[in-house]
C-alpha angles and dihedrals in degrees: 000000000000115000141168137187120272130185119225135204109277080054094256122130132257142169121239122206100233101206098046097032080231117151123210083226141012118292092229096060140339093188102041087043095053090049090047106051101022105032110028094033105035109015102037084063093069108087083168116105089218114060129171112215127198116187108197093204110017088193111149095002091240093124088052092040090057096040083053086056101050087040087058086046112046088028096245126170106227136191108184130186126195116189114198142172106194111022111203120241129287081234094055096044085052091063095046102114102204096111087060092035092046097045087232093126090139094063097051089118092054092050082050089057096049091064107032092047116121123262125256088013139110107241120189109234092171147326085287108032131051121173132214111190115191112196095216153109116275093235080058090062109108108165123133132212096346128124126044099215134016123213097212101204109151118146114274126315087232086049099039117013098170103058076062092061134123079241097068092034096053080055081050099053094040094049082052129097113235101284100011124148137234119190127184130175081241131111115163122137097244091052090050090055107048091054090064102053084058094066105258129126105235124198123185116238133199101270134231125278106305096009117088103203140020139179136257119176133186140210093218110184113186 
């Protein structure tokens, strides 16, 4: 999987998938695009200290690195997993520019980590985040009732459908506390779909800068 860096439009950095054309977040803004669907749409939500977080597609760590911040500065606990097939580079991760872009110099030691942590085991980022990162395909994921919210952030459905499948969300749902939440910066029908059929309740929310619509689906047990 060849990749090199990009640079979208709020200035912050990306990978792009060469063959495929295929970014690891939106052109118009990695950054805006992570706090949007991820933060303001999936972790705000969580007035709890304690919160379980599953990353579907660890990738650059950006989505961790962003879920860390808000955990220093809301004084979250966090216990965070990111599942992912093909890790970048040490190298790559090296020339990512969100510490810079997210003011956020005094925590370079903690983005490092993040990538330089060992595999399959809990690493203390800080007092509030630790990160478990599982080198592994997403049909291979078998928690239950785990994680109160799931960042879904697989490539794209045109690149990769089955990792959209009713296959992979019925692993979701399971992997989910009752009424626990997934949000993903998708909104195709299909994807739609198969969530439901899954068994979540899904509801359609304003998109990032330069998407119109994403997802957010709950595990609603009555």
């Amino acid at each position: 999987m060849k990749r090199k860096i990009i640079q979208t439009a709020d200035g912050s950095s990306s990978l792009i998938v060469e063959d495929w054309g295929e970014t690891y977040h939106s052109r118009h803004g990695a950054i805006q695009e992570a706090k949007h669907v991820f933060i303001q749409n999936g972790l705000s939500l969580f007035k709890e200290q304690s919160v379980a977080v599953l990353e579907i597609g660890f990738g650059t760590g950006l989505n961790a690195f962003i879920t860390f911040l808000e955990a220093e500065k809301r004084q979250l606990k966090i216990d965070y997993v990111g599942v992912e097939a093909y890790p970048i580079l040490k190298e790559e991760a090296e020339k990512l520019n969100y510490v810079t872009q997210l003011e956020a110099n005094q925590y370079v030691a903690q983005f490092e980590l993040m990538h330089t942590s060992e595999w399959g085991v809990s690493t203390t980022i800080s007092d509030h985040f630790s990160l478990t990162k599982r080198q592994q395909y997403f049909n291979e994921i078998s928690d239950e009732n785990r994680f109160d919210l799931i960042y879904f952030d697989a490539f794209g459905f045109q690149y990769q459908p089955e990792l959209w499948s009713v296959e992979i969300f019925r692993k979701m749902f399971v992997a989910l506390k009752p009424n626990g939440i997934l949000v993903t910066y998708a909104c195709r029908g299909p994807i739609k779909r198969a969530m439901q059929e899954a068994g979540f309740t899904t509801r359609k929310l304003a998109g990032p800068p330069g998407k119109r619509e994403m997802l957010r689906a709950e595990k609603i047990i009555t």
